[in-house]
LUMNU-349353 format. One record per residue (C-alpha): residue in one letter; x, y, z. Coordinates in steps of 0.2 Angstrom, whole numbers, plus 5000, padded with zeros to 4 digits. Last residue first. Example, Ala and Ser with C-alpha at 12.3 -4.5 7.8 and 13.67 -1.06 7.14 Angstrom:
<pts>
S506849955036A506249785039
</pts>
This chain:
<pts>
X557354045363X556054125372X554454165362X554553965357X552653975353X552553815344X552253905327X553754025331X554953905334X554353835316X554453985306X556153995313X556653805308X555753835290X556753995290X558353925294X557953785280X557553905267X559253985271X560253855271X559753785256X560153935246X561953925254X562053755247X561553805230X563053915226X562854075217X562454045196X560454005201X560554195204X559454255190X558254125194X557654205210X558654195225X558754365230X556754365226X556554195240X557554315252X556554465250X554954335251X555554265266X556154415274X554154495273X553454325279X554654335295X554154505297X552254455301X552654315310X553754415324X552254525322X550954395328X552354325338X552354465349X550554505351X550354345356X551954335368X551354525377X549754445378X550254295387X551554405396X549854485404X549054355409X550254285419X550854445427X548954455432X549254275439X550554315451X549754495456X548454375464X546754395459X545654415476X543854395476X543354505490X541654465491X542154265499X543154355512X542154485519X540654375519X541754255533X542054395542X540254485541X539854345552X541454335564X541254505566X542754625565X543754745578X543954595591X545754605594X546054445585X544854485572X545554635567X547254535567X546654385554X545654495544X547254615541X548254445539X547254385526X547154555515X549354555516X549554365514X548454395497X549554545493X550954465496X550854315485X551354135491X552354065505X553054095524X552254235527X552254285542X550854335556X551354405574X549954395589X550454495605X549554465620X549354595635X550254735642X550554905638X552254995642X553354855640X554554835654X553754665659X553954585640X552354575631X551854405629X551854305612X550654215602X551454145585X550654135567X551354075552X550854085537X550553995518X549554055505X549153925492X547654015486X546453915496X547553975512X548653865524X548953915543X550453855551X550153885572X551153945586X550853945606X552553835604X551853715617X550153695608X550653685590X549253715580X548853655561X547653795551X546853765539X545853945532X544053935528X543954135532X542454065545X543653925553X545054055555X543854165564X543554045578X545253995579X545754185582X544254195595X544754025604X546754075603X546254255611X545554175627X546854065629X547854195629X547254275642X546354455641X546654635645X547654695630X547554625611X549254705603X549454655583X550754615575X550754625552X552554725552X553354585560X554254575576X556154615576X556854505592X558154605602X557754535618X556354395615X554654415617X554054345632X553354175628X551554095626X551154005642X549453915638X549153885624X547653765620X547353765603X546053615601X544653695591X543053635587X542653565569X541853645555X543253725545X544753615546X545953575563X547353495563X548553455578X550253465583X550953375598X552653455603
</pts>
């Protein structure tokens, strides 16, 4: 099937049609919603719509009734219309979000935008406020930050003892030892030179 791209600004082209049934036996997500009484046509526009606001890429596949969406923090989804099956209780459109890529908790605060606005629970206005508020730091980069500090903190004592052993060592080869072979004296400065300079070049890891 054709694909086609849309970025902010530009009219949409999702045109779905016939979304499927869902399949027999098919686990939906957690992150579905249920918008009842309207076409799917009608829900692609408004979800389209909103995508355009959150400033969201999306790349729609017409056939499928799917579409890849691609956040500015490298979040990745992917978003499928299906119709309720003809035993279901409550009819309508059902819109599913994965995530295919990227932190949770990002996908998790997109796709809660995403849904309300399916159903219609959001304005398209305070949507796009919403999202550029809502600063999100991804719990990928927190880790980040906090190992570097963890590794500064590290070396600095790492740094610290290393100075204590090498004065302990240079007394333990202090002139009245100059009897002991000078090889293993050699070894030793030059095992602290090479931990001394691991250390300098922030080798925390080996």
């Amino acid at each position: 099937a054709m694909q086609q791209e849309t970025a902010p600004g530009k009219s949409s082209n999702w045109a779905p049609t016939a979304p499927r049934p869902v399949p027999a036996f098919y686990p939906l997500e957690k992150s579905t919603r249920l918008v009842e009484d309207e076409t799917p046509m009608e829900v692609a526009s408004r979800l389209s719509e909103s995508l355009r606001y959150m400033s969201v890429q999306a790349v729609y596949n017409d056939e499928a009734a799917t579409a890849n969406l691609y956040t500015a923090e490298n979040v990745e989804m992917h978003m499928s219309l299906w119709m309720t099956p003809s035993t279901a209780q409550q009819n309508g459109v059902l819109v599913e979000l994965q995530r295919r890529k990227g932190d949770s908790m990002v996908f998790h605060r997109y796709a809660r935008r995403i849904l309300d606005a399916a159903v219609g629970d959001i304005e398209e206005s305070d949507l796009a406020d919403s999202v550029d508020a809502d600063k999100i730091y991804s719990k990928k980069e927190l880790r980040k930050e906090k190992r570097s500090v963890k590794f500064t903190v590290r070396g600095d004592c790492v740094l610290t003892r290393l100075v204590f052993v090498f004065v302990r060592v240079q007394r333990l080869l202090s002139p009245e030892l100059k009897n002991q072979d000078h090889q293993e004296h050699e070894n030793a400065v030059v095992a602290l030179e090479i931990a001394h300079g691991l250390i300098m070049k922030d080798r925390m890891d080996a």
